[in-house]
C-alpha positions in Angstrom: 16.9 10.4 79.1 17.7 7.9 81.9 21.1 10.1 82.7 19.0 13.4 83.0 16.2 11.6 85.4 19.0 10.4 87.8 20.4 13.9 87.6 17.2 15.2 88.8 16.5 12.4 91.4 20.1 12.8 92.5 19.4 16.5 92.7 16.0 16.2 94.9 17.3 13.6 97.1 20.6 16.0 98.2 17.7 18.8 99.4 16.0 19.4 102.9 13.0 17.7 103.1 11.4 21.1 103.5 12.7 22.1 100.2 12.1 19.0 98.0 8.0 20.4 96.6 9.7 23.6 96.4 12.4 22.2 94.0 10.0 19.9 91.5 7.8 23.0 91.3 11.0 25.4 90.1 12.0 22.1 87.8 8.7 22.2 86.4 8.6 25.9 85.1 11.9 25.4 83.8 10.8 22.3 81.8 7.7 23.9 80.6 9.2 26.3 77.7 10.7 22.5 76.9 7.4 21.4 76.4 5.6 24.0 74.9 8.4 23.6 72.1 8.6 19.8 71.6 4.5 19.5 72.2 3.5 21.5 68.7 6.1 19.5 66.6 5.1 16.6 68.4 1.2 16.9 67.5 2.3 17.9 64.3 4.4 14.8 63.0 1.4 12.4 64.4 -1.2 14.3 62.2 1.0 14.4 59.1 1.5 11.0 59.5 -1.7 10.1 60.5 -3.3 12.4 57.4 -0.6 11.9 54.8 -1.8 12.5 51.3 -2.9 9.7 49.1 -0.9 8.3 46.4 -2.7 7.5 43.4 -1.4 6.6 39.9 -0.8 10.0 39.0 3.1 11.2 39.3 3.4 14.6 41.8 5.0 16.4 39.2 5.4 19.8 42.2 7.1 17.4 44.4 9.6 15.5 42.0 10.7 18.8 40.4 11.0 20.4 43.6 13.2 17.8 45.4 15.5 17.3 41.9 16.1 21.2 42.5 17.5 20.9 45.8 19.9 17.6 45.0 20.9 19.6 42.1 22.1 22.5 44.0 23.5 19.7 46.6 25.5 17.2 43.9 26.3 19.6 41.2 29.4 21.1 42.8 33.4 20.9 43.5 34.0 16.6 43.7 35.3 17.1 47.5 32.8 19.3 48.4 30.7 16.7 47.8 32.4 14.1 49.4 33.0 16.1 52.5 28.9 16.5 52.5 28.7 12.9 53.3 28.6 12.1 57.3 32.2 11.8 58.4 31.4 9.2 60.8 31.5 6.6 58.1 35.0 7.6 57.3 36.2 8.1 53.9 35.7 4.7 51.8 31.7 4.9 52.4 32.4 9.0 52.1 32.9 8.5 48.5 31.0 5.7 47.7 28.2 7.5 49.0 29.3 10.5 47.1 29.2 8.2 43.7 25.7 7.1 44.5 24.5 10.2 45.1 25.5 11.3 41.7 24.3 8.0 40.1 20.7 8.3 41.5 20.3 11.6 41.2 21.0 11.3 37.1 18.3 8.9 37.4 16.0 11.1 39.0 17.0 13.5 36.1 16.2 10.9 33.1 12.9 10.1 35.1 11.6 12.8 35.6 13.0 14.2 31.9 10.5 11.1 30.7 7.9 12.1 33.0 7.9 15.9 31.8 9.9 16.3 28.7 10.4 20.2 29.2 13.0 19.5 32.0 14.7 17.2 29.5 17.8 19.9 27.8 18.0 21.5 31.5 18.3 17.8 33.3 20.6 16.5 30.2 23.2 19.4 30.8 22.8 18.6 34.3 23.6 14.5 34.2 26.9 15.9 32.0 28.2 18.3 34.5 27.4 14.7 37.1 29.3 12.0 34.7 32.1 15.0 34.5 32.3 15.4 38.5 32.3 11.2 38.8 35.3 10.9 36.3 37.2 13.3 38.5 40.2 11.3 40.8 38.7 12.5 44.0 35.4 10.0 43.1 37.6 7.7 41.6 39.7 7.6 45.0 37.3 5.1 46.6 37.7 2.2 44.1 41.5 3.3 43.1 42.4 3.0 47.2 41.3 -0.8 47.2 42.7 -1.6 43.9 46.0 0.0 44.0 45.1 1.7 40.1 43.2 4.2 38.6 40.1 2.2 36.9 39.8 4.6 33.9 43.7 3.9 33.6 43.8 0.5 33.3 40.5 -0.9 31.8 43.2 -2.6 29.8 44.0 -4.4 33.2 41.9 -7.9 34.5 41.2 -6.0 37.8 37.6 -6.1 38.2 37.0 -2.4 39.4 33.1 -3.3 38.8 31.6 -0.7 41.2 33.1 2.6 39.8 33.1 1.5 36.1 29.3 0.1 36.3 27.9 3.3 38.3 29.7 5.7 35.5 28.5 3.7 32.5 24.9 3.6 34.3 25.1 7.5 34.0 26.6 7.6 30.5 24.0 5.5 29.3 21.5 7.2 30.8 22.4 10.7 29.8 22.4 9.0 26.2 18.4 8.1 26.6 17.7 11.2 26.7 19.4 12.6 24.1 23.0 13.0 24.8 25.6 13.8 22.7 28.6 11.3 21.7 31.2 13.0 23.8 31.6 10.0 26.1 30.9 7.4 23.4 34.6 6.3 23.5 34.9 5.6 27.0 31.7 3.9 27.2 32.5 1.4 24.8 35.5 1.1 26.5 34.1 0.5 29.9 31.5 -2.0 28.6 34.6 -3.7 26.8 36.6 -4.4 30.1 33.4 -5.6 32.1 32.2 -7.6 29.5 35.8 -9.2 29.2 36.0 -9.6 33.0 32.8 -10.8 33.3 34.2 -14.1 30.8 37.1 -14.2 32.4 35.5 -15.4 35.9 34.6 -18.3 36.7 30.7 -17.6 37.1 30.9 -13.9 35.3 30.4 -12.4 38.6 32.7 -9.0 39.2 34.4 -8.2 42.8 33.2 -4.6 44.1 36.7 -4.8 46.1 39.6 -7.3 46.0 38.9 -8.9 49.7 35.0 -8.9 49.2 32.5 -11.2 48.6 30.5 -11.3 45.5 28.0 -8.4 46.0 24.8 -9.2 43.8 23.3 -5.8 44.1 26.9 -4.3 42.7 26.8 -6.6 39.8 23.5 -5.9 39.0 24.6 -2.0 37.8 26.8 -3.9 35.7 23.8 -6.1 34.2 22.0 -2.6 33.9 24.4 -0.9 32.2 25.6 -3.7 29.7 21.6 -3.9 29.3 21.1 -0.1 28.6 24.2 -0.8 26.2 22.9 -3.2 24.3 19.8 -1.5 23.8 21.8 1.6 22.8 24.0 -0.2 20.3 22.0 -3.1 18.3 22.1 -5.8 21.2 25.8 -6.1 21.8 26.4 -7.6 25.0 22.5 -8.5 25.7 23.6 -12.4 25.2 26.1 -11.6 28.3 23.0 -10.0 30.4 20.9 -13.3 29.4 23.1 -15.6 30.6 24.5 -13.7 33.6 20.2 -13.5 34.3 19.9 -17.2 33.4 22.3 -18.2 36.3 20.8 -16.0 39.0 17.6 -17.4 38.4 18.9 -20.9 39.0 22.2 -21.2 40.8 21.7 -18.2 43.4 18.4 -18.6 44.4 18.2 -18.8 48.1 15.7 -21.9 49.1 14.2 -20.1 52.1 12.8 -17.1 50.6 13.1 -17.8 46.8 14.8 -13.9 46.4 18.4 -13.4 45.0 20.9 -13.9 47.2 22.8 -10.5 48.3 26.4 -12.3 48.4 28.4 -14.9 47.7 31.5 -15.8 49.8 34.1 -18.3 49.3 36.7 -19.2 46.9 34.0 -21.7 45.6 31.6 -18.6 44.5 28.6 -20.3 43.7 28.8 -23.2 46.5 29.3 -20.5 49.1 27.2 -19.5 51.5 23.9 -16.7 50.4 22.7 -14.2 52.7 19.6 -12.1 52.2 18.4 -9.6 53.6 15.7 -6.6 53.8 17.7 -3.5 52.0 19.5 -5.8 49.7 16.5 -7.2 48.2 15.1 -3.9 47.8 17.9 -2.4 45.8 18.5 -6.0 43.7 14.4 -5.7 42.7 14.6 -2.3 41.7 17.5 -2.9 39.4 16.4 -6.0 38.3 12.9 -4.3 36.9 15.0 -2.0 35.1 16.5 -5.2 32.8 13.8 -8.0 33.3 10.5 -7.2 34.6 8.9 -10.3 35.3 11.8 -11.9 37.4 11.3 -8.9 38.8 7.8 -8.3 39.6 8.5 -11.9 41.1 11.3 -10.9 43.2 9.1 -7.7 44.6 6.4 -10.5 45.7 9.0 -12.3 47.8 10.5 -9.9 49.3 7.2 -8.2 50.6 6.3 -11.5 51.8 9.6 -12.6 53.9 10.7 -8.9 54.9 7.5 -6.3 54.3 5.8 -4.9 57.7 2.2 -3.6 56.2 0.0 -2.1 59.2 0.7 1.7 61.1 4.0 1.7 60.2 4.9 0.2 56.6 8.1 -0.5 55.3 10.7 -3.3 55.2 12.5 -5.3 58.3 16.1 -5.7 57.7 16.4 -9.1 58.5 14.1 -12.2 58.9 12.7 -13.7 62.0 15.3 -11.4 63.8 14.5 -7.7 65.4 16.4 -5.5 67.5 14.9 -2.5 69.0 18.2 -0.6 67.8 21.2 -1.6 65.8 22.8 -0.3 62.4 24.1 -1.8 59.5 26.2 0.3 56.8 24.4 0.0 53.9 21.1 -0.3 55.8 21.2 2.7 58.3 20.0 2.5 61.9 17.1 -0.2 62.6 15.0 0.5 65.2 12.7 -2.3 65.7 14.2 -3.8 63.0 13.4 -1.4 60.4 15.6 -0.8 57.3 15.5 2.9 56.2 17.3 1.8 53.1 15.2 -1.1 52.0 12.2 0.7 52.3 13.7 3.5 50.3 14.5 1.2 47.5 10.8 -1.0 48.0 9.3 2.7 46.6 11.0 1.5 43.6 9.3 -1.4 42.7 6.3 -0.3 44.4 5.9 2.8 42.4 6.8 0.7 38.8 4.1 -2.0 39.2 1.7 0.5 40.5 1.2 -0.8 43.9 -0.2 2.6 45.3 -1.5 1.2 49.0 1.8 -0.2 50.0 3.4 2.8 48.1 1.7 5.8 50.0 2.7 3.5 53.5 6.1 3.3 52.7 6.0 7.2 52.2 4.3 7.7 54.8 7.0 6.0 57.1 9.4 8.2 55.3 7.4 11.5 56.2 7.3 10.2 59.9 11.0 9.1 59.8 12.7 11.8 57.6 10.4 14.8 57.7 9.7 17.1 54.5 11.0 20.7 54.8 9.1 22.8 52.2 10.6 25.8 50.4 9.0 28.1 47.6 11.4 26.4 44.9 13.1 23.0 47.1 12.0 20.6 49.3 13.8 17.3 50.7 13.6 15.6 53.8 15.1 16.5 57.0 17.8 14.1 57.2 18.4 14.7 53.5 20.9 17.4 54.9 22.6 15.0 56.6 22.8 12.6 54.4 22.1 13.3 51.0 22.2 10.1 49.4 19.1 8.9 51.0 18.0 11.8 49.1 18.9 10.9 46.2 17.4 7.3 46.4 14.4 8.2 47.3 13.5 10.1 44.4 15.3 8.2 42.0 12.0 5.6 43.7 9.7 7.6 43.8 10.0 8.8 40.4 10.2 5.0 38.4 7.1 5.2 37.3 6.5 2.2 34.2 6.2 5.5 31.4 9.9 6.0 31.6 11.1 2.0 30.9 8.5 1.8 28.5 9.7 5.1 26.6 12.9 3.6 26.3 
């Protein structure tokens, strides 16, 4: 905006004097057409936002079945194709890790909303198969196989931790089990939930790497707590004394003393001595996967983070970092902050907000969505705007919005 006024100002100062009223006038026509565009979209964002509908106990059965129809038709295709719908700006680590996450949340969508209304359930299970057969493809396995030097179906064998990849598939696996999958993948979970159990021991604080020359990433490990958890409830316990311990130590060794939450990471050689950072999206993905395995550390959690990070007012939703705000910056796994604004962490605060039934913050954190993202509504689809763009926001979203108590309590 600043280049185009000094275009203009240079413009008017090069005329005759004479000529100068003349010019702004012609300028003005030509921006009117502009205006007349921008100004209708423009009164219409501030009333939607302004009068966005509101959010009661009740789950919008139109809208959740709607949106799963368009990430179906989005996820459910060629591996590469889908990694080549990821922005290419990121390059092609985050390309793929993105691509796994979209598939992950969108199976969770799936099994929600299969809880929710059981007569999507057969559609939605074939579905989640066709997804767990499109992440064991190389292409998704590419991102996790590139920092490991190995394939981490091939070599679950190995001691290499491969803990991203191998927790988001047997998330998925277990999953498509709940609701009512068959036992074609049985094998390979077991041996999945073998090798992370056995490289969970093997550490010194049974923490997993997501890469070799990473940190300890707490909200990666906790898809391995959740899927060891969804094991063990699939198969007679095994492995819940694993998730009870591995809970046991986060609530006392990686607490961080400022804002009582989990800690996001872990760095140094020392692990557990190192240094812990929090932060606004972190938190709101480690709450939501914590109230999927232990729902009162959880609920707890939820209370801290809306207390050090949660912005409740005109615009609601969750501040990426604490005490800090930059009218602009961007973080990779947070998205662009303006004002200091993470688009992921309140994305994932949905979560949490929508299982303990916190409906006023709820319908303000989708109301910033609506104002941020912008719903496009079709006769069968709908999905936000930027959805297009990037579709694992997408896919978290509704995986949130859709976590409604019914479906842990079904399980």
């Amino acid at each position: 905006m600043q280049q185009i006024t000094s275009i203009i100002n240079g413009f008017l100062k090069d005329q005759p004097k004479a000529n100068k009223i003349g010019c702004a006038v012609i300028l003005a026509i030509l921006a009117l057409p502009v205006i007349l565009i921008l100004l209708p979209l423009i009164i219409w964002k501030t009333i939607s936002f302004l009068t966005y509908i509101k959010v009661d106990e009740k789950p919008c059965k139109q809208d959740y079945v709607k949106r799963a129809e368009w990430l179906r038709e989005k996820v459910i295709v060629a591996p590469d194709e889908l990694i080549n719908a990821m922005p290419s700006a990121v390059g092609s680590h985050y390309q793929g890790e993105w691509a796994i996450y979209s598939l992950a949340m969108t199976s969770m969508s799936l099994v929600n909303i299969s809880h929710l209304y059981p007569e999507y359930t057969e559609t939605y299970r074939q579905d989640i198969k066709k997804m767990i057969d499109i992440t064991k493809s190389p292409a998704i396995q590419a991102y996790d196989a590139q920092q490991w030097g190995e394939s981490p179906l091939e070599s679950l064998d190995g001691n290499k931790d491969h803990m991203s990849y191998l927790s988001l598939l047997a998330w998925m696996i277990t999953n498509y089990k709940f609701i009512g999958g068959d036992t074609e993948y049985d094998d390979l979970l077991h041996r999945i939930c073998e090798a992370l159990h056995r490289r969970m021991l093997a550490a010194p604080d049974l923490n997993l790497k997501t890469f070799p020359r990473t940190p300890i990433f707490i909200p990666d490990m906790m898809v391995t707590i959740v899927a060891l958890n969804n094991y063990a409830q699939l198969y007679d316990g095994k492995y819940a004394d694993m998730v009870q311990r591995w809970l046991d130590k986060a609530k006392t060794e990686w607490i961080d003393q400022r804002t009582g939450l989990l800690t996001a990471m872990i760095y140094d050689n020392s692990r557990s001595n190192g240094k812990f950072s929090v932060c606004g999206s972190y938190a709101g993905l480690t709450c939501y996967y914590l109230s999927l395995v232990d729902e009162k550390f959880a609920y707890q959690q939820y209370q801290c983070m809306k207390q050090h990070f949660a912005q409740e007012g005109f615009i609601t939703g969750i501040k990426e970092y604490k005490g800090r705000a930059n009218w602009l910056d961007f973080h990779i796994d947070a998205g662009p902050l303006l004002f200091g604004y993470s688009p992921s962490g309140t994305a994932f605060a949905i979560g949490c907000a929508t299982y303990y039934e916190d409906w006023q913050f709820r319908n303000g954190l989708l109301r910033t969505a609506e104002l941020a993202a912008t719903t496009i509504y079709g006769h069968k689809q709908r999905h936000y705007l930027l959805g297009a763009y990037v579709p694992v926001g997408e896919a978290i979203t509704l995986a949130m919005k859709t976590h409604h108590r019914t479906y842990q309590h079904a399980k």
